[in-house]
C-alpha positions as CSV (number, residue, x, y, z in Angstrom):
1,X,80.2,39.9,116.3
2,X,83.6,39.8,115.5
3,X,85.1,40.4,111.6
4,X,85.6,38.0,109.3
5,X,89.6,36.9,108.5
6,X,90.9,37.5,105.2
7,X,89.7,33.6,103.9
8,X,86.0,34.7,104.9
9,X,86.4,38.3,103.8
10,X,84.7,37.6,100.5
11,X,82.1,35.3,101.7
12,X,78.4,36.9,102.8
13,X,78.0,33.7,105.0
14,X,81.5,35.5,106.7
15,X,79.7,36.4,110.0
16,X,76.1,35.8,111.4
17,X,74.0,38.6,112.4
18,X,72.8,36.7,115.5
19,X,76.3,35.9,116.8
20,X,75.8,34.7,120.6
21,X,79.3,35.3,122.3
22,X,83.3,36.1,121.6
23,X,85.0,34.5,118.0
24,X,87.1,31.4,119.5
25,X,90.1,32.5,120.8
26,X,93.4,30.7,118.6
27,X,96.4,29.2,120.5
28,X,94.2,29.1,123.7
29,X,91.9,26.1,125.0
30,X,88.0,26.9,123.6
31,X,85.3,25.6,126.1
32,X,84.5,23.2,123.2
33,X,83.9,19.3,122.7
34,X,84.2,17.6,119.5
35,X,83.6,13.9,117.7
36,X,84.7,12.1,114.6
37,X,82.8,10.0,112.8
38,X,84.5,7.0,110.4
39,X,83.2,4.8,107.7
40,X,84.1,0.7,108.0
41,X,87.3,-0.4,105.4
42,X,87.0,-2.4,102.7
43,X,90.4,-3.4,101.7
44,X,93.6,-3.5,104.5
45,X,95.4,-0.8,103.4
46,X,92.0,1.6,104.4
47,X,91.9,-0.6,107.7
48,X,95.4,0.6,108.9
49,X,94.9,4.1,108.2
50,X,91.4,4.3,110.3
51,X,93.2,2.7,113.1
52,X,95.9,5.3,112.9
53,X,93.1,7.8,112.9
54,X,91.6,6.6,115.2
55,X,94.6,6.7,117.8
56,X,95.6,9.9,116.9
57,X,92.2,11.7,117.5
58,X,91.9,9.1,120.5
59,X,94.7,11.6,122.1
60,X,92.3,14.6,121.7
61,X,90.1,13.4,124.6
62,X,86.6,13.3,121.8
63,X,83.2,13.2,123.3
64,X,82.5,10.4,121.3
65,X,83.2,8.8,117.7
66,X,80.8,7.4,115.3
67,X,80.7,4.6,112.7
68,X,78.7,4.2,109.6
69,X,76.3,1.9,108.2
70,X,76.6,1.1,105.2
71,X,73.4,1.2,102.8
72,X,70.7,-1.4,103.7
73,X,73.3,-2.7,106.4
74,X,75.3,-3.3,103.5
75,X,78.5,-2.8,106.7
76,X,76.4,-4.4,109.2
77,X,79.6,-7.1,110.7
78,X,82.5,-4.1,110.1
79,X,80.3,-1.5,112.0
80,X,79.8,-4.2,115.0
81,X,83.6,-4.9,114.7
82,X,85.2,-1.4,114.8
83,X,82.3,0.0,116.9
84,X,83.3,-2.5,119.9
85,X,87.3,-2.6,119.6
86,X,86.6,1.2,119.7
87,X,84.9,1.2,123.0
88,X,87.0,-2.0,124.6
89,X,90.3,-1.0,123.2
90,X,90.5,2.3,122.1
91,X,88.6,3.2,125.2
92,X,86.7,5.9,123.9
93,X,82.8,6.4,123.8
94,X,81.2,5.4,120.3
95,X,78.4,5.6,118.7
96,X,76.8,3.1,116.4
97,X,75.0,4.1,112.7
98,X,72.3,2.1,112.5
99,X,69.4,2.4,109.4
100,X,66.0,0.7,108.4
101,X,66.0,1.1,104.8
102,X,66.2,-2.1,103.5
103,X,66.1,-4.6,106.6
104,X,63.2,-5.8,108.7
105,X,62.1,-4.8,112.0
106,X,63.0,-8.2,113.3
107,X,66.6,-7.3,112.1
108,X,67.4,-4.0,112.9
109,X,65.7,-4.9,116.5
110,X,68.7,-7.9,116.8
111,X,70.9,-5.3,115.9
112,X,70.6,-2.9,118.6
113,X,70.0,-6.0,120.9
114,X,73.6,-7.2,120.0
115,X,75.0,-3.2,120.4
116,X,73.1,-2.7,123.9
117,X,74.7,-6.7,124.8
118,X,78.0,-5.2,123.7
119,X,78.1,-2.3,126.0
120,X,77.0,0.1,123.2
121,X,74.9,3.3,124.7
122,X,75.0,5.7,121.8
123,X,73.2,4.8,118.4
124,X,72.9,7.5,115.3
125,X,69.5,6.2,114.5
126,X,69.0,7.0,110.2
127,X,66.5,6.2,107.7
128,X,69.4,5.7,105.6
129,X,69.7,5.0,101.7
130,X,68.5,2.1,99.4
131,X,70.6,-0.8,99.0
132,X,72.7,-0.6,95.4
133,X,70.6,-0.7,92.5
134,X,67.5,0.8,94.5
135,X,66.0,3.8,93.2
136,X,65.8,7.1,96.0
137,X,62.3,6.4,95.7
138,X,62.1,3.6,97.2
139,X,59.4,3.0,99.6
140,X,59.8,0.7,102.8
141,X,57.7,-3.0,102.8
142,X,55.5,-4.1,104.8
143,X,57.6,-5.0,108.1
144,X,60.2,-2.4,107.9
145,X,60.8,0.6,109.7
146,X,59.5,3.1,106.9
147,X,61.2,6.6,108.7
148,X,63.7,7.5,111.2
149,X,61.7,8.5,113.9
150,X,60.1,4.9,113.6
151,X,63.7,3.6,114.2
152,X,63.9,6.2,117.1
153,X,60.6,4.9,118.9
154,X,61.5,1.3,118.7
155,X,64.9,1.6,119.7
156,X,63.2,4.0,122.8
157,X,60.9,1.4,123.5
158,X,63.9,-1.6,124.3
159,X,66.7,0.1,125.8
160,X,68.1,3.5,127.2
161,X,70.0,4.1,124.4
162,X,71.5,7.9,123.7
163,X,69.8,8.3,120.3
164,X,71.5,10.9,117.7
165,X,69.7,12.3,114.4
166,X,70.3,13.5,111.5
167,X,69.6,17.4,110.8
168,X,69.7,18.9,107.2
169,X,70.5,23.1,107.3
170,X,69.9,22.9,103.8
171,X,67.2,20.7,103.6
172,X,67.2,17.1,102.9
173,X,67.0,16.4,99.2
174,X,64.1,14.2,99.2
175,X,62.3,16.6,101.5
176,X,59.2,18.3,99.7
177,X,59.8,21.8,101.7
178,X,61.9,22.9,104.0
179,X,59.1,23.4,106.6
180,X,58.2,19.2,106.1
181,X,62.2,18.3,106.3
182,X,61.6,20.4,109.7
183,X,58.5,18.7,110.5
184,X,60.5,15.4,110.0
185,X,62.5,16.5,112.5
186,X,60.4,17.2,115.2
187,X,59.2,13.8,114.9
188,X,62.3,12.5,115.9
189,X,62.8,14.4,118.6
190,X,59.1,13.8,119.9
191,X,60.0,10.1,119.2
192,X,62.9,10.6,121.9
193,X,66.1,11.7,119.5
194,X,68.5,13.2,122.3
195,X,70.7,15.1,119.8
196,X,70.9,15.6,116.0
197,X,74.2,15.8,114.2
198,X,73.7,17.8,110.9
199,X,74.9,17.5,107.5
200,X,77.9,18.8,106.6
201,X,77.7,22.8,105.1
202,X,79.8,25.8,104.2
203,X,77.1,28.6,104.8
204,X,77.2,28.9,108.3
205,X,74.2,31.7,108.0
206,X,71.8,28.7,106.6
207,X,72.6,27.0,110.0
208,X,71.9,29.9,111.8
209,X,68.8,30.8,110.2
210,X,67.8,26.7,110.5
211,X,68.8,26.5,114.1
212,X,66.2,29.9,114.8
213,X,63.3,27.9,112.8
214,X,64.0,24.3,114.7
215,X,63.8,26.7,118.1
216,X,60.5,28.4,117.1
217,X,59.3,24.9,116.0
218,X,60.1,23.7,119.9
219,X,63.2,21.5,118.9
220,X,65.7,22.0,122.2
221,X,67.8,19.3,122.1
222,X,71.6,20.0,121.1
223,X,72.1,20.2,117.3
224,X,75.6,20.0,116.3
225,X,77.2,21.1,113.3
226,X,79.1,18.2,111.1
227,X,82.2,19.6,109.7
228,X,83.9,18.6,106.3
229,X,87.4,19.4,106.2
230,X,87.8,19.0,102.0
231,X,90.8,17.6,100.4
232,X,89.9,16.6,96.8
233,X,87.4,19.7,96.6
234,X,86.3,17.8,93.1
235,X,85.1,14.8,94.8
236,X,83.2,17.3,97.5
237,X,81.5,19.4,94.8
238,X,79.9,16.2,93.5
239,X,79.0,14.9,96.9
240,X,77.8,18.6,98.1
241,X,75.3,18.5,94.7
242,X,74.3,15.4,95.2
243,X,73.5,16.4,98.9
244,X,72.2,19.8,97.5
245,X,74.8,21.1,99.7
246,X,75.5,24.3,98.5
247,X,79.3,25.2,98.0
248,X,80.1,29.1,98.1
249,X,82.1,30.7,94.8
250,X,84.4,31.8,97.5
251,X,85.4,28.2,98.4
252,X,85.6,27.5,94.8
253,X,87.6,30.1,94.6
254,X,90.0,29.4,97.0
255,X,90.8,26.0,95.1
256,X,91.0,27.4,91.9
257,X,94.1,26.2,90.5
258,X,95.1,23.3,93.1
259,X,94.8,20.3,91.5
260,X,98.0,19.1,91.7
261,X,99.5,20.9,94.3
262,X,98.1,18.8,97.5
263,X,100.2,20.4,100.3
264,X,98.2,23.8,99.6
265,X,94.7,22.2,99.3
266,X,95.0,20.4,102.7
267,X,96.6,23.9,104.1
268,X,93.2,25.5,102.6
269,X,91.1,22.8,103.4
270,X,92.3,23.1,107.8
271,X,92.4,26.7,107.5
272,X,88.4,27.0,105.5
273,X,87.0,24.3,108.4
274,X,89.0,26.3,111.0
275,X,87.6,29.1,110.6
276,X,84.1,27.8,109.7
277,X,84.3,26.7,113.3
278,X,85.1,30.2,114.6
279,X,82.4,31.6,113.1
280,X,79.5,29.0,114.5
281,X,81.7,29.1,117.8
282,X,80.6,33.4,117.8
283,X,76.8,32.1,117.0
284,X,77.0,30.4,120.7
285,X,78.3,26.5,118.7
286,X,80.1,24.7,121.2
287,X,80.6,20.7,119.7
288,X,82.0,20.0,116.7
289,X,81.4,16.8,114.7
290,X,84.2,16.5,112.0
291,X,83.5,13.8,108.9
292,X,87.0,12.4,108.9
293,X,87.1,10.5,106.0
294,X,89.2,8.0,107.8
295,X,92.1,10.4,108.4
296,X,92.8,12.7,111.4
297,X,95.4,14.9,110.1
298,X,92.9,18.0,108.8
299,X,90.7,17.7,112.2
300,X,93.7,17.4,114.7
301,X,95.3,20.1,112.9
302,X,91.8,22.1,113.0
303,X,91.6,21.2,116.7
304,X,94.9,22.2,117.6
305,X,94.5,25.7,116.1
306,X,91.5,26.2,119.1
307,X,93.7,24.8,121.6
308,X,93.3,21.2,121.7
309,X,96.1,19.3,122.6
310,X,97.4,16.1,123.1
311,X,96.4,14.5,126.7
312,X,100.0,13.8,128.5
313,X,99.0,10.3,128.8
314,X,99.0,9.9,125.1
315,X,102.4,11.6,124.9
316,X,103.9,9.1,127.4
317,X,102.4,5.9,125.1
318,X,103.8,7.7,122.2
């Protein structure tokens, strides 16, 4: 158990009472791995800046980095795209979003078909949301995949695909209890889910006491935290409540009076994720998945401060 740093000393999610090894030691190289995940562009300007992302963070040697999907494959072409120039190009491992909401089993089936005859091994299999103008209660048709660990069997049942989840500390919005968002869970992983990626969160005691009650329920396979480094901390208290993501008063606390000095809320925003990551890296966390938004400077900075560097090849392309 280590103490919390000033930033955390007002927070009661500031340490975990379970903590499973030594905080993450600054300035030298943590036994960690990490991954970014990216969305597809819409316009060219968003374009370039992935792609300068995307070499940047390239240079941090990542386990892997993920692409959405937009809703009811709303991205479908643009995911292919940047998923394989990623892999053949970029030359790092990626992983495909992929989600059944809103397309037919024949579709999504072609899909991962065209991923597997690409060279693509990983998928991040969702249920995903309605298309636009869809209500969230939309129910699946007849011929759809109606659930994510129905996307998880199928894809099981035509190719050796790594399959990533989705996990919910908080609980997913549309669950009806926290013990049947848990229960939708374990039917993913019985459905042959190999890891579950969760939803970005700030309490780092409501992933501890989630990762205790997916352990009792028999879930073993890696869960990894999803990280949210926050710029515009406006934009992120809507998402978070739309999300039911619950944002501490010490966060909002911390951007009190920021709005238009951006230097300090990126400072806050690297130094808040930073040490969000110290804290799960005490409660035994040891991969990182960081929503990047499209931008690498917050993670590289965040990765640099637990000892990630630069490879020296990357350095001698630079």
């Amino acid at each position: 158990m280590h103490a919390p740093s000033p930033l955390l000393a007002h927070s009661p999610q500031a340490t975990s009472p379970g903590a499973a090894s030594a905080p993450m030691p600054f300035g030298e190289r943590a036994d960690v791995g990490v991954s970014f995940e990216f969305f597809p562009p819409r316009d060219a300007a968003v374009e370039s800046q992935l792609w300068s992302a995307v070499g940047r963070l390239k240079s941090l040697r990542p386990a892997f980095m993920s692409v959405t999907y937009g809703a009811g494959g709303s991205t479908r072409e643009g995911t292919h795209r940047i998923v394989t120039r990623i892999q053949n190009e970029i030359g790092v491992a990626v992983a495909a979003h992929l989600t059944c909401v809103g397309s037919s089993q024949a579709q999504i089936d072609a899909v991962a078909a065209r991923y597997w005859s690409a060279g693509i091994r990983h998928i991040v299999a969702l249920r995903g949301d309605p298309p636009d103008g869809v209500g969230a209660d939309y129910r699946a048709r007849g011929g759809e995949y109606a659930h994510a660990d129905d996307l998880v069997r199928a894809l099981r049942r035509r190719h050796a695909f790594e399959i990533s989840v989705a996990a919910f500390p908080e609980v997913h919005p549309q669950a009806a209890s926290a013990q049947a968002d848990l229960d939708a869970l374990k039917r993913k992983v019985d459905a042959g889910a190999t890891r579950a990626i969760t939803q970005f969160f700030f309490d780092t005691d409501a992933f501890a006491r989630f990762i205790e009650r997916a352990r009792r329920a028999g879930i073993a396979i890696p869960i990894v935290p999803g990280i949210l480094p926050v710029t515009n901390f406006a934009r992120a208290c809507q998402f978070a409540a739309a999300c039911k993501v619950r944002i501490p008063q010490w966060v909002h606390r911390r951007f009190e009076g920021t709005d238009n000095d951006p230097d300090m809320r990126r400072l806050l925003a690297a130094m808040i994720a930073a040490e969000q990551c110290r804290v799960l890296y005490a409660q035994g966390v040891r991969h990182f998945h960081f929503y990047t938004l499209n931008r690498a400077e917050l993670s590289f900075a965040i990765c640099r401060m637990f000892g990630m560097c630069e490879d020296a090849m990357h350095r001698a392309e630079s």
